[in-house]
C-alpha positions in Angstrom: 26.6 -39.0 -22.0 29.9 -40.2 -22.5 30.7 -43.8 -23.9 33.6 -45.9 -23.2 34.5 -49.4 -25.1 36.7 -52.2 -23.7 39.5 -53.2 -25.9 42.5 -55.9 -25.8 45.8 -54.7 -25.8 47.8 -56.6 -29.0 51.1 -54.2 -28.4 52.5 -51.2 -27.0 55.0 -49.1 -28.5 55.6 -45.7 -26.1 52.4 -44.3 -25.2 50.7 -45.9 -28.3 48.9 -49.4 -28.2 47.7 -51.0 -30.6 44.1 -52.5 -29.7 41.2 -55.3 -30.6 37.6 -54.0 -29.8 36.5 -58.0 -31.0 36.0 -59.4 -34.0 39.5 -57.8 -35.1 38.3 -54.4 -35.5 42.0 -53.2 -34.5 42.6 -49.4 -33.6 45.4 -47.0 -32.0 44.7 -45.4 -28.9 46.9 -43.4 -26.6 47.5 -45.3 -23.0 50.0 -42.5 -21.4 46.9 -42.3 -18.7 47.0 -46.1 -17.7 49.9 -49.1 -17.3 48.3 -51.4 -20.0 50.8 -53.9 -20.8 50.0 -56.2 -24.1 47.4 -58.7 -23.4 45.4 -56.3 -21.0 42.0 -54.8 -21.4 41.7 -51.4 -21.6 38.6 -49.1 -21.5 38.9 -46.5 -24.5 37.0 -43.4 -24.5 37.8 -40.9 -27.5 41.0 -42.5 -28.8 42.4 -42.7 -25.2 42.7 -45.8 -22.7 41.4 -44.3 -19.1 41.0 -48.0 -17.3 42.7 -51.1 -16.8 39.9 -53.6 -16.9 39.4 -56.9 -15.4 39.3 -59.6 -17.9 36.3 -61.4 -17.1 34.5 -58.1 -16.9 35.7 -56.7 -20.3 34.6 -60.0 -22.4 31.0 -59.7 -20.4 30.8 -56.4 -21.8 32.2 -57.0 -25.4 29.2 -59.8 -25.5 27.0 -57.0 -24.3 27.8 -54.7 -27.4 28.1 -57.8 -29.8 24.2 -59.0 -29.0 23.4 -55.2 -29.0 25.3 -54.7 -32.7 23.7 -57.8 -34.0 19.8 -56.4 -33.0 20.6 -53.0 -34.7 21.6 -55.1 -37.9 18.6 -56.9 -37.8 16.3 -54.2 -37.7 
C-alpha cells in the first residue's frame, strides 16, 4: 500500500519546494512531476509531489491525519 500526504507549498526554487505538512512540520520534496506554484497543495509520496490538490480537499484531509495522530498519542 502506498501512502501519500498533502502538503502546502511555502516556496519553490527549480524543481525543489519547500513544504508544510501542518503544524509546521516543513520538508523538501521534488515537484519536477507537477506545476505547484507557492501557496498550492501538493500530494507527496516518497519525497516527491505527484498531485496538485484542491484546497478544500487537502485541509479535510490534513484534519483527517491530525484526529488520527492525536488517537495514536493517546493510546
Amino acid at each position: 500500500m502506498c501512502l501519500a500526504i498533502p502538503a502546502k507549498v511555502l516556496n519553490v526554487n527549480g524543481s525543489v519546494a519547500e513544504v508544510d505538512f501542518g503544524d509546521g512540520t516543513l520538508r523538501e520534496v521534488n515537484v519536477s512531476l507537477v506545476d505547484a506554484p507557492v501557496g498550492a497543495y501538493v500530494l507527496v509520496h516518497a519525497g516527491f509531489a505527484i498531485e496538485v490538490l484542491d484546497e478544500e480537499e487537502a485541509e479535510k484531509t490534513l484534519e483527517l491525519w491530525r484526529e488520527l495522530l492525536s488517537q495514536e498519542t493517546a493510546m
